[in-house]
C-alpha positions in Angstrom: 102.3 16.1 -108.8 98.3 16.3 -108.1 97.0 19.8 -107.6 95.2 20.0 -104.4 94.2 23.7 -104.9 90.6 24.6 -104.5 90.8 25.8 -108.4 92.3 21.9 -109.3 89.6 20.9 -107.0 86.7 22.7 -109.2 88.1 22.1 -112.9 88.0 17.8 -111.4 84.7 18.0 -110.0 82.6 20.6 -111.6 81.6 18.3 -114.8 81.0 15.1 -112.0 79.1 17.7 -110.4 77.2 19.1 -113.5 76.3 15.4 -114.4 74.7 15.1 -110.2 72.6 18.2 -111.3 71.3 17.0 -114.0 70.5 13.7 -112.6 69.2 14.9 -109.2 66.6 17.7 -110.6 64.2 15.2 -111.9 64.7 12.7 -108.5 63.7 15.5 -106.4 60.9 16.8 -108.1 59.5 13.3 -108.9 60.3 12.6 -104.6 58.7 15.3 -104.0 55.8 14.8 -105.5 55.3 11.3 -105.0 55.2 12.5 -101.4 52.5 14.4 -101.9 54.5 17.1 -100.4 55.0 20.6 -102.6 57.2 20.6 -105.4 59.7 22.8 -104.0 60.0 20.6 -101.1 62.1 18.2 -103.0 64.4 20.9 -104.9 65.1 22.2 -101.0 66.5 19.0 -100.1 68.8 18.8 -102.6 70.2 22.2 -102.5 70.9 21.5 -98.6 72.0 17.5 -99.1 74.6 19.3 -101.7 75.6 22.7 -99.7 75.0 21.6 -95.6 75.8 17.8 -95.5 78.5 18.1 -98.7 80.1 20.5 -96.4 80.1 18.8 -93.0 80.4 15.2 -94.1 83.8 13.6 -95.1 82.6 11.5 -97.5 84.6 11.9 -101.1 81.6 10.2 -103.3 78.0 10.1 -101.4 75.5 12.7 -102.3 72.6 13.3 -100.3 69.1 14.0 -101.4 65.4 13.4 -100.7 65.1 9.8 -100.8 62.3 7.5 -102.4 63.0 5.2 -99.8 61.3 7.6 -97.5 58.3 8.5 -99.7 55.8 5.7 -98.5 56.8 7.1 -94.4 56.6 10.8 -95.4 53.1 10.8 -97.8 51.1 8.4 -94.9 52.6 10.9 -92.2 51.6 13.7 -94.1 47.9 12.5 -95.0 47.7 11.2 -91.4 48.8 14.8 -89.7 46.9 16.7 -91.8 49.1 19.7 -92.8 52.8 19.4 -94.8 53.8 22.4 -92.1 53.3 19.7 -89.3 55.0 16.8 -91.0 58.1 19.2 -91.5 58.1 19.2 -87.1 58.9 15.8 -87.3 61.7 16.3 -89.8 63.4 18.8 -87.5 62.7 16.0 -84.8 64.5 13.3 -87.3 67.7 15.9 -87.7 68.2 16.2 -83.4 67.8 12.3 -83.3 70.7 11.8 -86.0 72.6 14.4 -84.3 72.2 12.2 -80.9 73.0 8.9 -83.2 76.5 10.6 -84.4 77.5 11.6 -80.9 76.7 8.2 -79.6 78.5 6.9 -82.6 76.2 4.8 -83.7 77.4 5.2 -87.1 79.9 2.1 -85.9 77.2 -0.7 -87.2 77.8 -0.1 -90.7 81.1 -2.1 -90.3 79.0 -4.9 -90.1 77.3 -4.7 -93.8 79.2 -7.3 -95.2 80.3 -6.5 -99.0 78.7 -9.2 -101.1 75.1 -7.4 -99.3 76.5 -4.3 -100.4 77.5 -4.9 -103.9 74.5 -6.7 -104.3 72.4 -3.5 -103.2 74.3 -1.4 -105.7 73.5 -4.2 -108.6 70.1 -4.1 -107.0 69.7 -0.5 -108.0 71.2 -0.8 -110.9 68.3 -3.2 -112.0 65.9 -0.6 -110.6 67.3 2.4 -112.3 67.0 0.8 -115.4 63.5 -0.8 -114.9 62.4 2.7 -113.7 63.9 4.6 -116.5 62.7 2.4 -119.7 59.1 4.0 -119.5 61.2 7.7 -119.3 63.2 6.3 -122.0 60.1 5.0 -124.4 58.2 8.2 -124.0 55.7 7.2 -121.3 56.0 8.7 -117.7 53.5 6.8 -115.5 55.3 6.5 -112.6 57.7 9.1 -110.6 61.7 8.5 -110.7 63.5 6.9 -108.4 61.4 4.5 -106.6 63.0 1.8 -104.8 60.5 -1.4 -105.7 59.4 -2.3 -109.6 56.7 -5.0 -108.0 53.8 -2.7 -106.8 50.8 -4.5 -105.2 52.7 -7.7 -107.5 53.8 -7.9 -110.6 51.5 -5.8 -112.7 51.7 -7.5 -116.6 48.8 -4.8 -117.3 51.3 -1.8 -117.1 53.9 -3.2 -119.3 51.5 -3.9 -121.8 50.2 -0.1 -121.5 53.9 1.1 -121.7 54.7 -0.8 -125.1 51.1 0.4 -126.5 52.1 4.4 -125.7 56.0 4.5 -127.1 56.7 7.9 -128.2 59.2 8.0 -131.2 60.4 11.3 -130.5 61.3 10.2 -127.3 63.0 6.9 -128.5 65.2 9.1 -130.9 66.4 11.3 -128.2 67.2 8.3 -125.9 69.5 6.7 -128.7 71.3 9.4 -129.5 71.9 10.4 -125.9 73.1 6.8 -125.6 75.1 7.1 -128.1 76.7 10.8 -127.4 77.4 9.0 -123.9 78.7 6.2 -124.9 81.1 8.7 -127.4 82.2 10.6 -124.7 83.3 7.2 -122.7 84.8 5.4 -125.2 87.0 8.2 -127.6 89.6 9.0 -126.2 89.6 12.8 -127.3 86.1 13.1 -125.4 86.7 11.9 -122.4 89.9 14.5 -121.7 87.3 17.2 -122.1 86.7 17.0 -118.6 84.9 20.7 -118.5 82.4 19.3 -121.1 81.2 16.6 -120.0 78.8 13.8 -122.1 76.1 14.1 -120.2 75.7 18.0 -121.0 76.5 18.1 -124.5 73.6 14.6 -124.5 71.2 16.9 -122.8 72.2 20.0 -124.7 71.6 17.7 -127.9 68.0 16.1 -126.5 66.8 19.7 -125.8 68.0 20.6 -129.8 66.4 17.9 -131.1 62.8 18.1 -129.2 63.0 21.8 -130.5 63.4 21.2 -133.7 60.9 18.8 -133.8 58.7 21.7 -132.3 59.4 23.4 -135.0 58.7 21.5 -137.9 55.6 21.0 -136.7 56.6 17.1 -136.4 54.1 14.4 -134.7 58.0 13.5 -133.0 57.9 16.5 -130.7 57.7 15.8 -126.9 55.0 16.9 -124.8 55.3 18.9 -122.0 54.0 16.3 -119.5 57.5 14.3 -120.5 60.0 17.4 -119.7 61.0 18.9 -116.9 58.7 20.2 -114.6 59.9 23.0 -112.5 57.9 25.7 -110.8 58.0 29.0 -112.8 57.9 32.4 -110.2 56.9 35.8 -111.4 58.2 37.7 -108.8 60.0 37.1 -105.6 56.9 37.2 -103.4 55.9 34.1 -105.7 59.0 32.4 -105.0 58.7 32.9 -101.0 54.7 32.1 -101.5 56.4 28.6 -102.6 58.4 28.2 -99.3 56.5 26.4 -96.6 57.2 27.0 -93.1 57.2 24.4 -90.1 54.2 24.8 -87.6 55.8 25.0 -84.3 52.6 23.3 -82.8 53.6 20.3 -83.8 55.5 19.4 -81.3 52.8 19.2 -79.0 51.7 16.1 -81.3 52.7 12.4 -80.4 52.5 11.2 -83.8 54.3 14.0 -85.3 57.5 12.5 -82.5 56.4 8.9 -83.9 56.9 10.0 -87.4 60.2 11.9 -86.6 61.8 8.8 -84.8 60.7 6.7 -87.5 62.4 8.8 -90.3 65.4 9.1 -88.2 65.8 5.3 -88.0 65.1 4.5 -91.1 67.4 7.4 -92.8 69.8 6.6 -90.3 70.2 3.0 -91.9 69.8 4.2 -95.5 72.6 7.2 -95.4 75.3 4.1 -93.6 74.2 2.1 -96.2 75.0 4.1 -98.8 78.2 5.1 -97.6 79.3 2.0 -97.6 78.5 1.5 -100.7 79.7 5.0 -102.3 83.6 4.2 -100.1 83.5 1.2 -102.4 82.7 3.2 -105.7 85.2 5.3 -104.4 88.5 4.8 -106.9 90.9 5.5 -103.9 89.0 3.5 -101.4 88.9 6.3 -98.7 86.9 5.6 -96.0 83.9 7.8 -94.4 83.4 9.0 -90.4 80.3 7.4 -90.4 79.6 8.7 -87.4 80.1 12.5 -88.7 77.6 11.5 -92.0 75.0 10.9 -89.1 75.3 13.9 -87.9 76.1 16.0 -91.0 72.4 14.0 -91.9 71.7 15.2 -88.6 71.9 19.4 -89.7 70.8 19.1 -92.9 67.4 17.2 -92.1 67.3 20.0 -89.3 67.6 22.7 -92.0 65.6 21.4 -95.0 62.8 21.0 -92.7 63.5 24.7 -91.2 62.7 26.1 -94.8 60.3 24.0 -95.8 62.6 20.6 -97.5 61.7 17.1 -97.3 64.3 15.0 -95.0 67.3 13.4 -96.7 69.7 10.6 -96.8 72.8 9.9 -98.7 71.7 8.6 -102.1 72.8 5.2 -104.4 71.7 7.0 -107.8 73.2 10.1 -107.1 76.5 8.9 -105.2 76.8 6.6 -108.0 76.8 8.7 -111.1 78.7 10.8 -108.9 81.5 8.4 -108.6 80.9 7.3 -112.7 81.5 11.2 -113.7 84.7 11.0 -112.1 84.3 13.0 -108.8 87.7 13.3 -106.8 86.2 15.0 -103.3 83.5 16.1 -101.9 83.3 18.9 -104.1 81.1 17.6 -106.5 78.1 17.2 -103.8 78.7 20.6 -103.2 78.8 22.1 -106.8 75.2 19.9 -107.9 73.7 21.5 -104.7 75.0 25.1 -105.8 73.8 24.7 -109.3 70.6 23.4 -108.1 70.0 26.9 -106.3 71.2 28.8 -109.2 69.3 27.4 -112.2 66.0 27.1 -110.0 66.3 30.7 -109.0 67.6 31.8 -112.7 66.2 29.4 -115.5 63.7 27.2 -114.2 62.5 28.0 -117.9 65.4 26.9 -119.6 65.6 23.4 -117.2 61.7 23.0 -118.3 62.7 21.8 -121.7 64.9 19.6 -121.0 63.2 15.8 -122.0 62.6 12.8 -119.5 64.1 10.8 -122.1 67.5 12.4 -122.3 67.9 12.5 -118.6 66.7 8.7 -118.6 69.6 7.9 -121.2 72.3 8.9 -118.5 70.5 7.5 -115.7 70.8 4.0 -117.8 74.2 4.2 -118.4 74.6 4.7 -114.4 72.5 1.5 -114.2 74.3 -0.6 -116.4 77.7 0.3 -114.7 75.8 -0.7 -111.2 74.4 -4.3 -112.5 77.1 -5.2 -115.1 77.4 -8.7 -116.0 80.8 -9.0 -114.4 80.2 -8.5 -111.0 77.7 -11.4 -111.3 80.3 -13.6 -112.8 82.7 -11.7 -110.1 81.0 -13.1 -107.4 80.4 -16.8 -108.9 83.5 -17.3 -109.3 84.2 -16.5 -105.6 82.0 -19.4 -104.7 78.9 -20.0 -103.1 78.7 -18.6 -99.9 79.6 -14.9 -101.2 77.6 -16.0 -104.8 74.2 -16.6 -102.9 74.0 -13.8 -100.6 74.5 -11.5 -102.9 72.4 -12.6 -106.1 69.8 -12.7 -103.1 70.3 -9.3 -102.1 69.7 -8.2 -105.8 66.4 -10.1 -106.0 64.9 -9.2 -102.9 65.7 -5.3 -103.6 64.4 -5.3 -106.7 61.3 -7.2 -105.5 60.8 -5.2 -102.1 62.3 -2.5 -101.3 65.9 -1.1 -100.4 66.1 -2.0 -96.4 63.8 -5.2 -97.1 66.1 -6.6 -99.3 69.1 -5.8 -97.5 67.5 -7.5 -94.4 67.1 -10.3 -96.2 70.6 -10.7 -97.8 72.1 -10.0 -94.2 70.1 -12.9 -92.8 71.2 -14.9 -96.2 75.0 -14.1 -95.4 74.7 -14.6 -91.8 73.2 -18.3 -92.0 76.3 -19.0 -94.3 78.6 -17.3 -91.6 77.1 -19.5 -89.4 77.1 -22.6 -91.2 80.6 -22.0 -92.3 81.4 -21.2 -88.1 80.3 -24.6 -87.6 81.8 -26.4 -90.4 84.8 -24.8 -89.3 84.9 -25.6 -85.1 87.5 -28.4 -85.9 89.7 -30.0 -88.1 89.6 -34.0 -88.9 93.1 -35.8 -89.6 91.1 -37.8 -91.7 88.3 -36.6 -93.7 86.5 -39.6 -92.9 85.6 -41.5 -90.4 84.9 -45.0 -91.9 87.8 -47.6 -91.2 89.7 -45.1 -89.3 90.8 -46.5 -85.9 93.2 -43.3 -85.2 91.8 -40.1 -84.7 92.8 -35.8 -84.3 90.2 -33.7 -83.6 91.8 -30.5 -83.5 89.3 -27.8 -82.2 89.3 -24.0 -83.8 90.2 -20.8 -81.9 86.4 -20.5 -81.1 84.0 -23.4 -80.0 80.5 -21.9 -79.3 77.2 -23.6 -79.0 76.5 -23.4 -82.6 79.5 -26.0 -83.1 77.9 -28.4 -80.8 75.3 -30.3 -83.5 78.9 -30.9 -85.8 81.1 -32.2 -82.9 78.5 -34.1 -81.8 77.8 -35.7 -84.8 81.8 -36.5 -85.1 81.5 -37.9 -81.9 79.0 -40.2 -83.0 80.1 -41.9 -85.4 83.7 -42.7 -83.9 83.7 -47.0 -83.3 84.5 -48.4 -80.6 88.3 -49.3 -80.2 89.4 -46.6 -81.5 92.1 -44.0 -80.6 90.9 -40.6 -80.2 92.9 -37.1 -79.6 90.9 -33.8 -79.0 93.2 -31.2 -79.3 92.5 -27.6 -77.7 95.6 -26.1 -77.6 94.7 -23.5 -79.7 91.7 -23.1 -78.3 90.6 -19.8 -76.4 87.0 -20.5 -75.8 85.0 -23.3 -75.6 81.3 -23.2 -74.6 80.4 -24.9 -71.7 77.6 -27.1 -73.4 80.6 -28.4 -75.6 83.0 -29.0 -72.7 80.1 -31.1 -70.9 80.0 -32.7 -73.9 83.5 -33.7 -74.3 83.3 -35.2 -71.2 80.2 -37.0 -70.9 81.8 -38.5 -74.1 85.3 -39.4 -72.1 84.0 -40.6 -68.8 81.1 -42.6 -69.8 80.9 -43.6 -73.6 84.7 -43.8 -74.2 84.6 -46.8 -71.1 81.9 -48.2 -72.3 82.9 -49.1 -76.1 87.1 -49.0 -75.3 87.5 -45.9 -76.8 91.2 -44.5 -75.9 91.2 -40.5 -75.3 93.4 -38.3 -75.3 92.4 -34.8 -74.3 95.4 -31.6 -75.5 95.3 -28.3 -74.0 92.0 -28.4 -71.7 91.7 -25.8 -69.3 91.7 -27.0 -65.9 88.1 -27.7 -65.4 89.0 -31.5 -66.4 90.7 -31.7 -63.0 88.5 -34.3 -62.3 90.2 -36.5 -64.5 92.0 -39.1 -63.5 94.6 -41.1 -65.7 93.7 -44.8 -65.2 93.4 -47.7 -66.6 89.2 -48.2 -66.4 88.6 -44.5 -67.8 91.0 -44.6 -70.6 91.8 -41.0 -70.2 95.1 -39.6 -71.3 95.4 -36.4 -70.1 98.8 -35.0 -71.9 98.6 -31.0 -71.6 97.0 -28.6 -68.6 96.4 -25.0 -69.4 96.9 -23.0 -66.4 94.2 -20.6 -65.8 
């Protein structure tokens, strides 16, 4: 039988949740930062995405975190207002509006995401968190972690070029064998039962060793400070409140500062149901999430972070997903990374400070690959065009734009072949074609709407003259009136005109008007009362 006690519930999720930690200290650092918003900032927002919304929220997998796909809104909001303390107004203005969104349950439109979108946002990011973590992974960290687009300003050959010119070896060696201490840990059997010591520990444990030792030796292998961990270092706990930056109440007073907050709101809103849809379907047991009580868990913990001085938040792909990859069971996990990201940055941000980019790179690849492996590509072929296309579309345009870009662009994708599957689908020939075919069913679908007309019409068309035709609606519900005056311009005028015999099954009684007789050729068969 499963234990369900709180001390089962730790010994399953404290390694899933040591693995978060490690994953989520350099994202929100690197957020922050490319934010242009103070350090701490970032580490805020994951101790309260971990502790406030892993508390509140339902969901068994998502983590929440400062997110990169807010860093463009929050650094031109920040350099447009002038001060960080304003910018954090419109975070506390962002939290009330999610709050509103949940209680409205607005949180309802995510049932609409279809799932090749989805899955093709997760292989999306799996492309992007290995793109983004290969510079990391070489020894040369130009760019921050996490960020949602690898096509900056276009596709920039110059930096790749830079990037294969500046490989550290140091670096390189710590990668592989963090690769390979991973890829230990998930394929011996032994390993993986050590649930307490999890792979990604004893590879960051091993990458710290190494970069040590090379220290040591006084080897030209040892990494440089500017590829650790960066975390900031208090004296004293006057420094530590001296990094802690308050709201300025007076923003409020500000119209852009309510601009900037609905804006956030909206576009956190979308990225948190997003991700929960995606982290129910990483998600072993397939439990599914109030979406409407993520929103407004999202909701407090924007309103907090930004009380204390945190960037806002939404539920995160990375973290959600190595989440679900370490083997989290509940919600616990979320919590645990948030509580160990307030003790080790209040204890040993000295300790955290020599961890390498490269070792933390090595799991975030591994997260990637499981993301944007090769099977769900050939999963999707095989299911045939009109789920293939959306989704390798999805994957392209997120990699190319940016997270809610690309999704736009697969929903649109995905609803064209709705539609053009909707239309294909508005009736059923008892003969596929219509060439030498003198009898003819046309049995209608459940659902005729306008977008069927252009196919019916077409059918129509190309029926010859002396031919027998029956339309049959009896299991019809709707038909759109454009269609029905279609119908039976083609009855009364066409059908007389070229001797085509009609017989009309299951019309409502708005074809009262027809007559059987001999000039119309009309066989009315079958009323439905109203």
């Amino acid at each position: 039988m499963k234990n369900t006690s709180l001390i089962g519930g730790i010994k399953e999720n404290f390694p899933s949740g040591l693995v978060v930690f490690l994953v989520a200290l350099p994202l929100c650092l690197g957020i922050a930062l490319a934010s242009g918003a103070p350090p701490l900032s970032g580490i805020i927002a994951g101790i309260v995405g971990g502790l406030v919304v892993g508390t509140i929220s339902n969901s068994n997998i998502s983590v929440s975190g400062p997110a990169a796909g807010l860093t463009a809104i929050v650094l031109t909001a920040i350099t447009d207002l002038g001060a960080f303390e304003l910018f954090l107004c419109a975070g506390i203005i962002a939290g009330l509006i999610q709050l509103v969104l949940g209680f409205v349950k607005a949180g309802s439109i995510s049932n609409y995401f279809p799932n090749n979108v989805i899955e093709g946002m997760l292989a999306a990011i799996g492309i992007i968190i290995i793109l983004k973590q290969i510079p990391h992974a070489l020894g040369f960290d130009k760019d921050y972690e996490g960020h949602e687009s690898i096509f900056d300003n276009g596709l920039n050959f110059g930096y790749f070029t830079e990037l294969f010119g500046a490989v550290h070896p140091g670096a390189i060696i710590v990668t592989l064998v963090s690769i390979g201490i991973l890829l230990a840990w998930d394929k011996i059997p032994t390993l993986r039962r050590m649930k307490m010591l999890p792979g990604a520990l004893v590879a960051v444990v091993a990458g710290i060793v190494l970069n040590e030792l090379f220290k040591m030796t006084g080897s030209s292998l040892a990494i440089t400070p500017q590829h650790l961990v960066v975390l900031p270092v208090p004296q004293s706990a006057a420094d530590f409140s001296n990094l802690i930056v308050m709201p300025d109440f007076a923003g409020f007073t500000n119209l852009k500062v309510w601009i900037v907050g609905a804006t956030i709101a909206i576009v956190a809103s979308i990225e948190t149901l997003l991700c929960i849809e995606a982290s129910d379907r990483l998600d072993a047991q397939r439990r599914i999430t109030d979406t409407n009580l993520e929103l407004k868990a999202q909701g407090i913990g924007n309103l907090i972070s930004s009380f204390i001085g945190g960037l806002p938040m939404t539920s995160v792909v990375v973290r959600s997903s190595a989440n679900a990859n370490a083997g989290a069971t509940s919600k616990l996990s979320a919590i645990i990374h948030g509580l160990l990201l307030l003790i080790c940055v209040l204890s040993i941000p000295m300790i955290l400070n020599l961890i390498p980019l490269a070792t933390l790179a090595a799991v975030l690849l591994m997260v990637g690959y499981k993301l944007a492996k090769p099977a769900t590509f050939k999963h999707f072929w095989h299911l045939g065009k009109f789920q293939f296309i959306p989704f390798v579309a999805t994957v392209a345009a997120v990699v190319a734009t940016d997270l809610l870009k690309g999704v736009g662009i697969g929903l649109a994708i995905s609803v064209f072949y709705i539609l053009q599957g909707n239309m294909k689908r508005a009736y059923y020939l008892s003969r596929e074609k219509l060439d030498d075919a003198d009898g003819i069913t046309i049995k209608l679908a459940e659902e005729v709407s306008f977008l069927n007309k252009a196919a019916i019409k077409k059918t129509l068309k190309n029926i010859k003259p002396n031919s027998t035709v029956t339309i049959d609606a009896r299991g019809t519900s709707y038909i759109a009136t454009d269609v029905l005056e279609m119908i039976q311009d083609f009855a009364n005028i066409r059908a007389k005109e070229e001797d085509i015999s009609v017989e009309l099954l299951g019309f409502k009684t708005s074809y009262k008007d027809y007559e059987r007789d001999e000039d119309s050729h009309i066989v009315i068969t079958h009323r439905r009362a109203m």
